[in-house]
Rosetta silent file (secondary structure, phi, psi, omega in degrees, C-alpha in Angstrom):
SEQUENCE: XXXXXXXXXXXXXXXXXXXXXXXXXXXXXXXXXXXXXXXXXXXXXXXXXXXXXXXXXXXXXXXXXXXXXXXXXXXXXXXXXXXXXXXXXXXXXXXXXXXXXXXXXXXXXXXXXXXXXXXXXXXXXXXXXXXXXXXXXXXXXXXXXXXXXXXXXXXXXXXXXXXXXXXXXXXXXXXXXXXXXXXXXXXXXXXXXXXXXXXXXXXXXXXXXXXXXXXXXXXXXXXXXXXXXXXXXXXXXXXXXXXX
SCORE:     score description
SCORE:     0.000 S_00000001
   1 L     0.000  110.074  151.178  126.759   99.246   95.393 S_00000001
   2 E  -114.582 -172.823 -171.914  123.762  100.406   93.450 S_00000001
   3 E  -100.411  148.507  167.180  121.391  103.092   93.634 S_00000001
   4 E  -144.912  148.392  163.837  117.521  102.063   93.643 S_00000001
   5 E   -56.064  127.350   97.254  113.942  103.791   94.055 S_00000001
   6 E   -84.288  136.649 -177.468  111.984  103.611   97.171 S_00000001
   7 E  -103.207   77.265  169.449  108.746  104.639   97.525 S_00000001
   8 E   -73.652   85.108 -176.790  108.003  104.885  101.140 S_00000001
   9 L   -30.415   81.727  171.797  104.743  105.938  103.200 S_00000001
  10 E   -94.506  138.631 -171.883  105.024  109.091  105.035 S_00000001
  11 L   135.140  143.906 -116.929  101.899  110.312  107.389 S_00000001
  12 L  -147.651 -154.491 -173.722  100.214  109.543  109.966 S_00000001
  13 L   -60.192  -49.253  166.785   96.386  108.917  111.091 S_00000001
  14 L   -63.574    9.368  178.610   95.566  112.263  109.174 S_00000001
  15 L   124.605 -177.907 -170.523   96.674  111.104  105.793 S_00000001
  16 L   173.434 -177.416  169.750   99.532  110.741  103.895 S_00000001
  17 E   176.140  139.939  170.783  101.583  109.913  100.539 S_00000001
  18 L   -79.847  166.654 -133.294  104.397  108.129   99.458 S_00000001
  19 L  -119.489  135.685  163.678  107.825  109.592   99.280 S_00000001
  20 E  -100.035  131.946  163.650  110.580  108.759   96.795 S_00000001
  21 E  -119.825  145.435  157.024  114.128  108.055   97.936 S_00000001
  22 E   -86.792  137.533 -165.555  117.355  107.218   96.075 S_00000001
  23 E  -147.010  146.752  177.258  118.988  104.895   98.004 S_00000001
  24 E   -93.522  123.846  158.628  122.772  103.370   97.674 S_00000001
  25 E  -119.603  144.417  163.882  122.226   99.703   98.067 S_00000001
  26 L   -64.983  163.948  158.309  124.712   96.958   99.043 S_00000001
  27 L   -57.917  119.014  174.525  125.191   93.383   98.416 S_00000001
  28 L   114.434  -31.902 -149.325  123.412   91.526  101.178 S_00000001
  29 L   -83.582  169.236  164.189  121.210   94.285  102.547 S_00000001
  30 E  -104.292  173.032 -161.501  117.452   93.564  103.393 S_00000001
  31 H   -63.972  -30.071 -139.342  114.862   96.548  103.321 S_00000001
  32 H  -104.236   12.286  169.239  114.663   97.202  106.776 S_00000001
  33 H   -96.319  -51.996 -175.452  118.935   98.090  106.120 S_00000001
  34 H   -66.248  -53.160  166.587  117.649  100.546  103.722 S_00000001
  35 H   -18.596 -103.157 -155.624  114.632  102.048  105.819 S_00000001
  36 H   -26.739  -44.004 -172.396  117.541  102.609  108.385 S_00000001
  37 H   -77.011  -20.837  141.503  119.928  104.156  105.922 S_00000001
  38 H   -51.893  -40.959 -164.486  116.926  106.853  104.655 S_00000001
  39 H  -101.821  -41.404 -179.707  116.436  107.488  107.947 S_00000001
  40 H   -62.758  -37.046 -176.587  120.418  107.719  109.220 S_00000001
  41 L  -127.242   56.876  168.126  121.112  110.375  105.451 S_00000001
  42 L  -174.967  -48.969  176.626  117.716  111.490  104.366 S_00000001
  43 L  -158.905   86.797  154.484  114.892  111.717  106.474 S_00000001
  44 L   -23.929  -56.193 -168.293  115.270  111.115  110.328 S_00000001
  45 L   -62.403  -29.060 -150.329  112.378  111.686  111.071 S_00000001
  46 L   -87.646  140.522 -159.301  110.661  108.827  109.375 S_00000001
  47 L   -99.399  162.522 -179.479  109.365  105.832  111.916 S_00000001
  48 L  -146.674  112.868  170.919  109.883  101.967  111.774 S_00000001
  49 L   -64.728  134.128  156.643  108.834   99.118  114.752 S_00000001
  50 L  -163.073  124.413  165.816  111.660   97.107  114.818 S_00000001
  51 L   -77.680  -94.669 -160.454  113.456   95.073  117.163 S_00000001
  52 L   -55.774  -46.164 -174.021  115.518   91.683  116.775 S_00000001
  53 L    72.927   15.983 -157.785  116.727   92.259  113.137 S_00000001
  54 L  -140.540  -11.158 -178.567  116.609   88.555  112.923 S_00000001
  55 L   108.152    4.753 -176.080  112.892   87.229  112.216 S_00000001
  56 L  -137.025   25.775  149.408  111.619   86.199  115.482 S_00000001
  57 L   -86.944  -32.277 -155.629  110.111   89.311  117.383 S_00000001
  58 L   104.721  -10.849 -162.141  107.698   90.266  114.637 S_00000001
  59 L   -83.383  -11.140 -164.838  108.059   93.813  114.794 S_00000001
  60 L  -123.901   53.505  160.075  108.957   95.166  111.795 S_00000001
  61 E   -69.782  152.463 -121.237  105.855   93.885  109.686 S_00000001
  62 E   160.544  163.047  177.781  105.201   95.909  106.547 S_00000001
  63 E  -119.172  108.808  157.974  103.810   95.589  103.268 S_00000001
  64 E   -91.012   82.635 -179.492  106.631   95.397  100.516 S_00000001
  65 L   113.138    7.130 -167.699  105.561   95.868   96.638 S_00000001
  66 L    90.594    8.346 -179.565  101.996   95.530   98.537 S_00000001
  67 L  -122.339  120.193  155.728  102.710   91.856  100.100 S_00000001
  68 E   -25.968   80.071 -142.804  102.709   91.526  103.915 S_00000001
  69 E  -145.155  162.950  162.320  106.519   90.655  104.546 S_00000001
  70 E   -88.730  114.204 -174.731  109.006   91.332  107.526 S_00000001
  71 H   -55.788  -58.777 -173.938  111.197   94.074  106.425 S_00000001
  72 H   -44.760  -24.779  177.508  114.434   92.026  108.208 S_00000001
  73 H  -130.882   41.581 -161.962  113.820   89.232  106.075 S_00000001
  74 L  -111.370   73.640  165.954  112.657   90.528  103.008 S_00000001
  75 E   -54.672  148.416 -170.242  116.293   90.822  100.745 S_00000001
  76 L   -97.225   -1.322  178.831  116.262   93.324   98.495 S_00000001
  77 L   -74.928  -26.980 -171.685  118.021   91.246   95.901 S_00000001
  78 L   -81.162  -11.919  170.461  114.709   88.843   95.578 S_00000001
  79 L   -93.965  141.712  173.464  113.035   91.950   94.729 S_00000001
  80 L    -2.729   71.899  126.849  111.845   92.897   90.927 S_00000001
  81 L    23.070  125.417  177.987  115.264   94.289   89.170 S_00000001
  82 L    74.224   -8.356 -170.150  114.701   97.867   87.743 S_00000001
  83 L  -126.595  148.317 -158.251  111.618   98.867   88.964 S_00000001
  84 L   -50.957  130.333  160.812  110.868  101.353   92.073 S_00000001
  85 E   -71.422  113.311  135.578  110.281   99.346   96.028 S_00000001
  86 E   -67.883  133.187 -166.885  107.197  100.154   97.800 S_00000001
  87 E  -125.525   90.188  145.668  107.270  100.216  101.289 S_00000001
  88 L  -148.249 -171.641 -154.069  104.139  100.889  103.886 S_00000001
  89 L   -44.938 -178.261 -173.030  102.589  100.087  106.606 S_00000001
  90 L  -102.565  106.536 -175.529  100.180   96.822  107.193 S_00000001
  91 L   -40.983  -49.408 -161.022   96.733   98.064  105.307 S_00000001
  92 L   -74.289  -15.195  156.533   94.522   96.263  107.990 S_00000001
  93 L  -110.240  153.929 -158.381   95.490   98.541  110.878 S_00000001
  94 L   -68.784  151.484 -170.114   95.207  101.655  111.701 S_00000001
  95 E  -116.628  140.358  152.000   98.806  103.821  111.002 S_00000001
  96 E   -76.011  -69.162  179.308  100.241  105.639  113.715 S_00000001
  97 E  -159.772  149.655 -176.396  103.055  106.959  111.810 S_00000001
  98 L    10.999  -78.583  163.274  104.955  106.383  108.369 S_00000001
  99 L  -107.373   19.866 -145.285  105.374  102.542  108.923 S_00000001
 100 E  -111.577  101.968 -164.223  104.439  102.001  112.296 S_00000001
 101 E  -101.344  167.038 -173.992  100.244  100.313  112.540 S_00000001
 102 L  -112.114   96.345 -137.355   98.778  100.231  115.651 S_00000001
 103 L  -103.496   -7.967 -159.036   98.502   96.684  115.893 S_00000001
 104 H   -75.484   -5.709  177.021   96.781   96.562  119.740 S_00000001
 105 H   -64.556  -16.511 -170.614   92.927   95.295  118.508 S_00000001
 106 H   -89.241  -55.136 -173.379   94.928   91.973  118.234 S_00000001
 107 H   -66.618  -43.325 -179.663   95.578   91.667  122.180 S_00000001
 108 H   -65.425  -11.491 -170.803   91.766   92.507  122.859 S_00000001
 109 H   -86.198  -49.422 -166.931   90.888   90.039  120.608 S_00000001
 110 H   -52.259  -58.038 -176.424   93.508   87.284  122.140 S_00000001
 111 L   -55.175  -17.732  179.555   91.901   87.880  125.672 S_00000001
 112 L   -67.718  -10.567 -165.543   88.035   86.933  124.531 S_00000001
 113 L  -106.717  140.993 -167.438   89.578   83.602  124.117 S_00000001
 114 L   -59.625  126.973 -165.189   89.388   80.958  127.148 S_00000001
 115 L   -83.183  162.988  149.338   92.947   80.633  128.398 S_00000001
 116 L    10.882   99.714 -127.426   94.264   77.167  128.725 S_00000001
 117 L  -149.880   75.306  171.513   91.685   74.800  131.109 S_00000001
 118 L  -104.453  168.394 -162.219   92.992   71.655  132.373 S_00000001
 119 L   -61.512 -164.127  169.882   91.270   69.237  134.678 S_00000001
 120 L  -109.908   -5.219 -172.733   92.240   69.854  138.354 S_00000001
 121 L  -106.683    8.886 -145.858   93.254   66.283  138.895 S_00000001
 122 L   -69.412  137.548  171.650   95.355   66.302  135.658 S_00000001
 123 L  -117.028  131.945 -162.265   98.206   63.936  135.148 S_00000001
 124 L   -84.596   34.146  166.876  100.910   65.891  133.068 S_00000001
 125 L  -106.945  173.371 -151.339  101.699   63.317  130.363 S_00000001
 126 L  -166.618  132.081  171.277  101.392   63.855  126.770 S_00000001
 127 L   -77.487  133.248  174.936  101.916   61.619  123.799 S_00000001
 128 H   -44.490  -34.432 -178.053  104.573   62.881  121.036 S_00000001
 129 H   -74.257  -39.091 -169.652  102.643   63.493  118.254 S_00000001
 130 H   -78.048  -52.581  176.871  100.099   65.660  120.817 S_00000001
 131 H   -58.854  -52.318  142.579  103.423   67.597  121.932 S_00000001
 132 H   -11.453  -94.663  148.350  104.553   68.054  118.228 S_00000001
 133 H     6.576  -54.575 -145.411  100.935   69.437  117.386 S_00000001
 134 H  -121.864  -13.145 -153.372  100.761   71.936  120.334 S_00000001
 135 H   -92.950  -50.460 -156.090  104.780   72.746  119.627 S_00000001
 136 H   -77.389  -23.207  169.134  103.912   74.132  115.884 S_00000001
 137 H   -94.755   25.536  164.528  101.304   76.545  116.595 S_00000001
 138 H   -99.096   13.867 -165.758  103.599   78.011  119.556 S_00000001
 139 L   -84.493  -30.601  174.738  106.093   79.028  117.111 S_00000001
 140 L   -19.276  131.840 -168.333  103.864   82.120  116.255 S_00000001
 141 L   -87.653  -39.220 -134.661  105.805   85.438  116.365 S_00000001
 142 L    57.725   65.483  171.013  102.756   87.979  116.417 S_00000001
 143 L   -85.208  -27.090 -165.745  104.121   89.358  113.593 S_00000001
 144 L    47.632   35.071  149.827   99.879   89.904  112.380 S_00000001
 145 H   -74.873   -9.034  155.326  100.915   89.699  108.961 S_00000001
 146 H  -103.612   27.643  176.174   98.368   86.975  108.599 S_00000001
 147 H  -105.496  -39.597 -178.383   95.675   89.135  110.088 S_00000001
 148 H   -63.694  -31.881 -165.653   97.301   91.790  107.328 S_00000001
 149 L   -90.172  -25.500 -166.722   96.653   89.554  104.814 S_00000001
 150 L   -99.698  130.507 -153.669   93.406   88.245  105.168 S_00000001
 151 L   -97.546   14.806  156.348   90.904   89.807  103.206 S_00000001
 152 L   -66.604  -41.043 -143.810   88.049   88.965  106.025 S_00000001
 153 L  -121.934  -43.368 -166.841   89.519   91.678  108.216 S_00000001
 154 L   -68.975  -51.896 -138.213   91.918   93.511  105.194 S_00000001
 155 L  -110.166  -63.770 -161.522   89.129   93.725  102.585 S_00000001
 156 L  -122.400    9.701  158.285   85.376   93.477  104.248 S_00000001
 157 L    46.008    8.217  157.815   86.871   94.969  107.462 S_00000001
 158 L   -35.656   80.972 -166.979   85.161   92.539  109.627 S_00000001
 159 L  -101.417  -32.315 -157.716   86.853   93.088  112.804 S_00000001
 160 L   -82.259  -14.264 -159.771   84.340   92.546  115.270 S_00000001
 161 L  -106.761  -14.303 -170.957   82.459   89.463  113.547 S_00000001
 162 L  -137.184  167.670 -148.657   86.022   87.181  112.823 S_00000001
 163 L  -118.803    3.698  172.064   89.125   86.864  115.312 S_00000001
 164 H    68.791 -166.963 -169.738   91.351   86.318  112.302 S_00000001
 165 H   -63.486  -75.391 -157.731   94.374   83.847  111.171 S_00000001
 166 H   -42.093  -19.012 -159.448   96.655   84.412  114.364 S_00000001
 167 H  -124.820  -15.911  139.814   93.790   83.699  116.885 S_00000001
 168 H   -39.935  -73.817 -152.832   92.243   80.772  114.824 S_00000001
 169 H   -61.612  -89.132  133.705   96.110   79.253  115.477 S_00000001
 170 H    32.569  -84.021  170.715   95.338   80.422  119.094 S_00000001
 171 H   -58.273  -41.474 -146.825   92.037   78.485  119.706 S_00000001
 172 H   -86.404  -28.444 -179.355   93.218   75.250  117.512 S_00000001
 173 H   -88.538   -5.332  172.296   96.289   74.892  120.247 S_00000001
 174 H  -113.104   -3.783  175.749   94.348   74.504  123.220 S_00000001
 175 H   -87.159  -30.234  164.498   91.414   72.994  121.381 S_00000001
 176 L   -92.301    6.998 -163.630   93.544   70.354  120.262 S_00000001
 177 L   -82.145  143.336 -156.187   95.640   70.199  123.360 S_00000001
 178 L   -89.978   19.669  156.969   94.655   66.307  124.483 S_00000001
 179 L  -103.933    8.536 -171.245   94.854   68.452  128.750 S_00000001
 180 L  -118.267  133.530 -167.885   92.465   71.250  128.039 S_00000001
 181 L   -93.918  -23.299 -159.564   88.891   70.756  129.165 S_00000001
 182 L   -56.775 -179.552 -172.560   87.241   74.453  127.908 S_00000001
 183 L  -123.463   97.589 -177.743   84.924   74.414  125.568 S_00000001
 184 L  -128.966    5.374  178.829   85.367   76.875  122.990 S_00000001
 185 H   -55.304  -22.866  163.414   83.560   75.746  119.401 S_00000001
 186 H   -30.387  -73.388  170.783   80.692   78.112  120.717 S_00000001
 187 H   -26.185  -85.869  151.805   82.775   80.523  120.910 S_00000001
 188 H   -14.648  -64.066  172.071   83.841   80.113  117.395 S_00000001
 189 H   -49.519  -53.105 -148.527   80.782   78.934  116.214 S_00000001
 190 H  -114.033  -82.588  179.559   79.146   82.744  117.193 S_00000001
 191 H   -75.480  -19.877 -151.269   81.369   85.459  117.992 S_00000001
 192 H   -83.879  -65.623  175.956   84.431   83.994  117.005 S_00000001
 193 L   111.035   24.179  165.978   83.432   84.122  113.117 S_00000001
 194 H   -54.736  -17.535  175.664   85.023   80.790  111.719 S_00000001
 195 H   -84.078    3.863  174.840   82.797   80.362  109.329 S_00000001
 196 H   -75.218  -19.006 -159.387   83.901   83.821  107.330 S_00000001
 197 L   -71.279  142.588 -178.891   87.134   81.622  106.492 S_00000001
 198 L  -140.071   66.620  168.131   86.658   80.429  103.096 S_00000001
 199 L     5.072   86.380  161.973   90.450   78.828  102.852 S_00000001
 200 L  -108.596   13.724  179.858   92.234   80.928  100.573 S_00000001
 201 L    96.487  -40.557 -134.210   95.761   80.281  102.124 S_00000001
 202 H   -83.392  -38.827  178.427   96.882   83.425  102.208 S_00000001
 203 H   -51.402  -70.289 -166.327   97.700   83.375  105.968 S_00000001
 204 H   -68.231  -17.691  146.025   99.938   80.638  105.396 S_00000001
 205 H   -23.181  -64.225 -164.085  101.910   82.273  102.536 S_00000001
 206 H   -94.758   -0.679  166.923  102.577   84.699  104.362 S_00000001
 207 L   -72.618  113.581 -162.170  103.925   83.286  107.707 S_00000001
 208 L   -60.979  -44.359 -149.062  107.368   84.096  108.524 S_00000001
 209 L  -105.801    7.810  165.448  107.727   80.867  110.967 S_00000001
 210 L    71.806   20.520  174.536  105.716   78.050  107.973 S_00000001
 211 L   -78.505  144.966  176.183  103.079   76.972  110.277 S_00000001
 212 L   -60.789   50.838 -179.024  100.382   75.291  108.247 S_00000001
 213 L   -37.828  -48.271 -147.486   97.649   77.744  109.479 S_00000001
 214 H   -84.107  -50.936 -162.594   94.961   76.924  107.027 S_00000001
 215 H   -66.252  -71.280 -177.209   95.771   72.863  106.747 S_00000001
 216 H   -80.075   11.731 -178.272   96.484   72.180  110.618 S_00000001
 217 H  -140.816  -61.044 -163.167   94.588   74.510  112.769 S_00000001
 218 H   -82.940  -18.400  162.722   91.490   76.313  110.833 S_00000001
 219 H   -72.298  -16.954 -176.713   90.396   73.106  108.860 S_00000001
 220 H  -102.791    3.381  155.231   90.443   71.000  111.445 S_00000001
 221 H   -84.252  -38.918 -165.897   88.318   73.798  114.052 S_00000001
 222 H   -86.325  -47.083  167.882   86.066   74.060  110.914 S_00000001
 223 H   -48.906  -46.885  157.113   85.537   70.601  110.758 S_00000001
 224 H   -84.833    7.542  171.260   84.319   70.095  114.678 S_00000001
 225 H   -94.437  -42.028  161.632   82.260   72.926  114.220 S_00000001
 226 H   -33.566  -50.162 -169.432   80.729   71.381  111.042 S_00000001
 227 H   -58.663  -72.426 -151.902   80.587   67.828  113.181 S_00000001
 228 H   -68.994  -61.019 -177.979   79.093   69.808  116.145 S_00000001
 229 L   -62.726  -54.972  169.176   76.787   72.596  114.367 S_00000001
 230 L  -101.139    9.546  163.904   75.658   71.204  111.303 S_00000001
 231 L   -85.172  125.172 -163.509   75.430   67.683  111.371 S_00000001
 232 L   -51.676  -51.728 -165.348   71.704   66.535  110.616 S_00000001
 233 H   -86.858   -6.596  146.511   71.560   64.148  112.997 S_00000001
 234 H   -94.745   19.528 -157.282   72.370   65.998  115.832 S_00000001
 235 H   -99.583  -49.935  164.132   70.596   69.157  115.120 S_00000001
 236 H   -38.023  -53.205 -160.260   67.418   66.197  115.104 S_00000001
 237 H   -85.663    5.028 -176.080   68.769   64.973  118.346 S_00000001
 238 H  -113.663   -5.200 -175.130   68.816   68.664  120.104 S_00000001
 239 H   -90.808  -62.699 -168.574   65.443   69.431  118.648 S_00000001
 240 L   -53.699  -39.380 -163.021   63.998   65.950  120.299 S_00000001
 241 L   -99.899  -44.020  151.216   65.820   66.347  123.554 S_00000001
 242 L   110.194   25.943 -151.929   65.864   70.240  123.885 S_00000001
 243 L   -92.099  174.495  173.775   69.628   69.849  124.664 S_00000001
 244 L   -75.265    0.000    0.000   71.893   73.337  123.397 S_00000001
């Protein structure tokens, strides 16, 4: 057992400031064991989202040291030796209370997107590779720490013009699903805001579950919309023909 600094975010919509605790830590524990243990001998009061305790609700996203991390699976041993933890909420949403963002702008966003559109005459087979594909961007948690992270929406506050990491991953699995009919580069294309991404990564850094965000889903949606939007020779052939 040792003792260590946290520096924790107490306050709500109206403001705030971080808090210092002394904290006994164990061998083993992860942050979101200390959070609990400040809040079981120090300050009750102070809130946390958290479910599972295990890495696959999502719930207890957080910023640690200022990095977008899941307090359950964030050990406190991998953190910096000697020097104080910061702990608060996820910058890019709005705080409720002490670590707890109000994360719901993500489900209004999710519904703008065309659900799932197969033919009506559809024969239900699928190739392996296409199953595989459609498999990796279902592992998404909601966790939004790559919506936290992304300095379109974190940074330049863009909420309304880009739909962010999670819902890029979101269009790219039914846009690549080889049974889905919708149309949705338009989408994309306009409201959707793919073109703020300027592939820094960061989303995929920061993804609890390792999906390739940036490599398998938003390069290859930036790439048909390049094909579809900006290729010379059809923007000639829609001029000639008068097609959309």
């Amino acid at each position: 057992m040792a003792e260590m600094k946290f520096r924790i975010y107490r306050g709500d919509s109206g403001g705030g400031a971080l808090r210092d605790y002394d904290v006994d830590v164990d061998d083993g524990m992860v942050v979101l064991d200390v959070v609990h243990r400040i809040q079981a001998e120090q300050a009750n009061d102070l809130a946390v989202r958290w479910n599972c305790k295990a890495g696959k609700c999502g719930s207890c996203g957080a910023e640690v040291n200022g990095h977008p991390r899941l307090l359950c699976m964030t050990r406190v041993e991998d953190l910096p030796a000697g020097k104080p933890v910061t702990v608060t909420p996820m910058k890019t949403f709005p705080i409720i209370k002490d670590l707890v963002s109000d994360v719901s702008w993500n489900y209004e966003v999710n519904k703008r997107i065309q659900p799932f559109t197969p033919a009506p005459d559809t024969k239900w087979r699928m190739m392996q590779p296409d199953v595989e594909r459609a498999q990796e961007f279902r592992k998404c948690i909601e966790c939004f720490l790559c919506q936290d992270v992304c300095h379109i929406l974190r940074d330049r506050e863009l909420k309304n013009e880009f739909i962010g990491p999670r819902y890029m991953i979101r269009a790219a699995s039914l846009e690549m699903h080889p049974l889905d009919t919708a149309d949705r580069l338009p989408f994309l294309h306009e409201s959707g805001g793919a073109a703020y991404c300027n592939i820094t990564k960061c989303c995929t850094e920061v993804c609890p579950e390792h999906i390739s965000i940036t490599d398998n889903a938003i390069i290859p949606l930036k790439e048909r919309l390049v094909d579809r939007f900006y290729d010379p020779l059809r923007i000639l052939w829609r001029k000639l023909t008068g097609a959309k």
